[in-house]
C-alpha positions in Angstrom: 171.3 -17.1 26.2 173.6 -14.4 28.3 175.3 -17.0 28.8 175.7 -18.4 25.8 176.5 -14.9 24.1 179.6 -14.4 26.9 181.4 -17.4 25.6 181.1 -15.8 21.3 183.0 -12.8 20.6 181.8 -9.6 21.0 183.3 -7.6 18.4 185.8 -9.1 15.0 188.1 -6.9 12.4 189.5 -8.3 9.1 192.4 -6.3 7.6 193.1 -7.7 4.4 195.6 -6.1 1.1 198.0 -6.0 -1.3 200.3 -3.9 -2.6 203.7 -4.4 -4.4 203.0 -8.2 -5.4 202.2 -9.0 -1.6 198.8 -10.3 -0.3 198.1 -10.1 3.7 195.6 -10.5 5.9 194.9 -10.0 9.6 191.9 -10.6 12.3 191.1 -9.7 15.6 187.9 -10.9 17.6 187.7 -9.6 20.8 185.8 -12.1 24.0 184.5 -11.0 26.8 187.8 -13.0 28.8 190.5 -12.7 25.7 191.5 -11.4 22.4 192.4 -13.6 19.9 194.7 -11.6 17.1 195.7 -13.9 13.9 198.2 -12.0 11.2 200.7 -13.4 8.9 200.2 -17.2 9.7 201.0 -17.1 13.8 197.9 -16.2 16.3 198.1 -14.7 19.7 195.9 -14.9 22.5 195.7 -11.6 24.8 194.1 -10.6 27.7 190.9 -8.8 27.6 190.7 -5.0 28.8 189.2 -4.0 31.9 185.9 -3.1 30.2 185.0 -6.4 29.2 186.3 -7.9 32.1 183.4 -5.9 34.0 181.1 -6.4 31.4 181.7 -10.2 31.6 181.1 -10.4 35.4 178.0 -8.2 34.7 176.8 -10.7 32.4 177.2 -13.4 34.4 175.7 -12.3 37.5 172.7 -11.2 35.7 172.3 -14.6 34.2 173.0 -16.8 37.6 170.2 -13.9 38.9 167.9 -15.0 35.7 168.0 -18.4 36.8 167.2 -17.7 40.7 164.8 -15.4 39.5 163.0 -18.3 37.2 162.5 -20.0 40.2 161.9 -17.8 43.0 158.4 -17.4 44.2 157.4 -14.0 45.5 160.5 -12.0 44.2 160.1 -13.6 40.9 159.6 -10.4 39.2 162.4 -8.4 41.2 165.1 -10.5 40.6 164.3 -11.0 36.5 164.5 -7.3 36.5 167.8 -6.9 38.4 169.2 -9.9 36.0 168.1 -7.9 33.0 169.6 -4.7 34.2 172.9 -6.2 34.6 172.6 -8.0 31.2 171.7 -4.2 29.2 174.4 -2.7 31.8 176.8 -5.1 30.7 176.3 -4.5 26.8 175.9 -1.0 27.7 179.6 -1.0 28.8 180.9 -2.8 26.9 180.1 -0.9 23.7 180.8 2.7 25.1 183.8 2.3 26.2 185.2 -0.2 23.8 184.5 2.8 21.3 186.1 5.3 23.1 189.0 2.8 23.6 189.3 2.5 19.6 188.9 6.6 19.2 191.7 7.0 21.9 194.3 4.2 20.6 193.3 5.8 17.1 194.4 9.3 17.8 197.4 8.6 20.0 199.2 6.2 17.5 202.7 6.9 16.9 202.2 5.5 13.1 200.8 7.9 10.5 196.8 6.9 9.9 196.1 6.7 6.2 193.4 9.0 5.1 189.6 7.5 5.2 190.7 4.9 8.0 188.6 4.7 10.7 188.0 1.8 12.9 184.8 1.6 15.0 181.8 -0.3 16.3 180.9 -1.1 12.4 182.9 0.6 9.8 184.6 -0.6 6.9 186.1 0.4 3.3 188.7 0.6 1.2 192.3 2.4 1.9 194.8 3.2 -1.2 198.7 3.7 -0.8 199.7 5.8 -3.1 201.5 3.4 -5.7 201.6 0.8 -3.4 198.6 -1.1 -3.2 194.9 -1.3 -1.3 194.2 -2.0 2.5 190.5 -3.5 2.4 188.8 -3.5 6.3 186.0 -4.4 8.3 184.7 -4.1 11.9 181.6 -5.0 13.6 180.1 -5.9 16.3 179.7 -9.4 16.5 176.8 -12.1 17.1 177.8 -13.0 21.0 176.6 -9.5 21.8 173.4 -10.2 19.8 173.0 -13.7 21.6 173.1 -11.5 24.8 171.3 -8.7 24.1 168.2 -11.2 23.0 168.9 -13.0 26.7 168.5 -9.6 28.3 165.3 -8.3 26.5 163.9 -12.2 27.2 164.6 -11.8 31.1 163.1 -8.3 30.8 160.0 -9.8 29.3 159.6 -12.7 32.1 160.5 -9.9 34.5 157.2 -8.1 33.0 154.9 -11.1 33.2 152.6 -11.3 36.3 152.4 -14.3 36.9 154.5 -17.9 35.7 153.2 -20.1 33.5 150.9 -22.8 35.7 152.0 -26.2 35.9 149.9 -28.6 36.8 150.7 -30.0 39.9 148.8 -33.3 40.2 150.6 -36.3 41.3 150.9 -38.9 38.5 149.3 -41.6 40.7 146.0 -40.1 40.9 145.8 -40.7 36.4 146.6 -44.6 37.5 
């Protein structure tokens, strides 16, 4: 599932409003590897910050270590743990510092913020110009992060079990 979950993006934001007779709309989802921005009919394709760079690698380690871990013998339980870490560390990253990335790029813009805008992890709302029209947004964290943070709490809980499911072992000649 981590791995699944590093391929979805991680966090979306729809801009959409009128004003002045003019409809518009705009949307960013951010990947773990890129961040795909769509406004006014053309869509651009931008590399992914540092942060989720890290978190990506993070994510994937922990999920290569899930699947040694699945089939290790003795170090069964060591390894799952480690995998899981990395999985929570990687989410863990992600989400602080993407949010101190949006508070940052927030209170150094050059361009005048409009009252009772604020971008975040989830936020949303309405934002009138005077006289000119409405500014509707929305920002979430999106379902890849969800996918991964369920793959991380399910290699914790293998990580917990004592012991692997048994399987019997039996060679299928001796049913002939």
């Amino acid at each position: 599932m981590c791995l699944i979950g590093s391929s979805l993006p991680w966090w979306v934001v729809s801009v959409s409003g009128s004003g002045l007779g003019v409809y518009f709309s705009a949307d960013a989802s951010v990947y773990l590897y890129r961040v795909y921005v769509s406004a006014i009919g053309q869509a651009q394709s931008l590399t992914a910050p540092w942060y989720a760079l890290g978190a990506l690698v993070l994510l994937l380690v922990g999920a290569i270590l899930a699947f040694a871990g699945s089939v290790a013998g003795s170090k069964r339980r060591i390894i799952l743990a480690l995998s899981g870490i990395l999985a929570l560390g990687s989410i863990l990253l992600f989400v602080s510092v993407f949010q101190t990335d949006i508070a940052h790029a927030l209170s150094s813009a050059n361009a005048e913020i409009p009252a009772g805008l604020s971008f975040g992890l989830f936020s949303g709302g309405t934002v009138g110009y005077e006289g000119l029209g409405s500014l509707y947004y929305s920002c979430y964290l999106s379902y890849g992060i969800w996918v991964a943070l369920v793959g991380a709490i399910i290699i914790l809980a293998a990580a917990a079990r004592k012991t692997p499911p048994s399987a019997d072992t039996t060679p299928l000649s001796n049913y002939s």
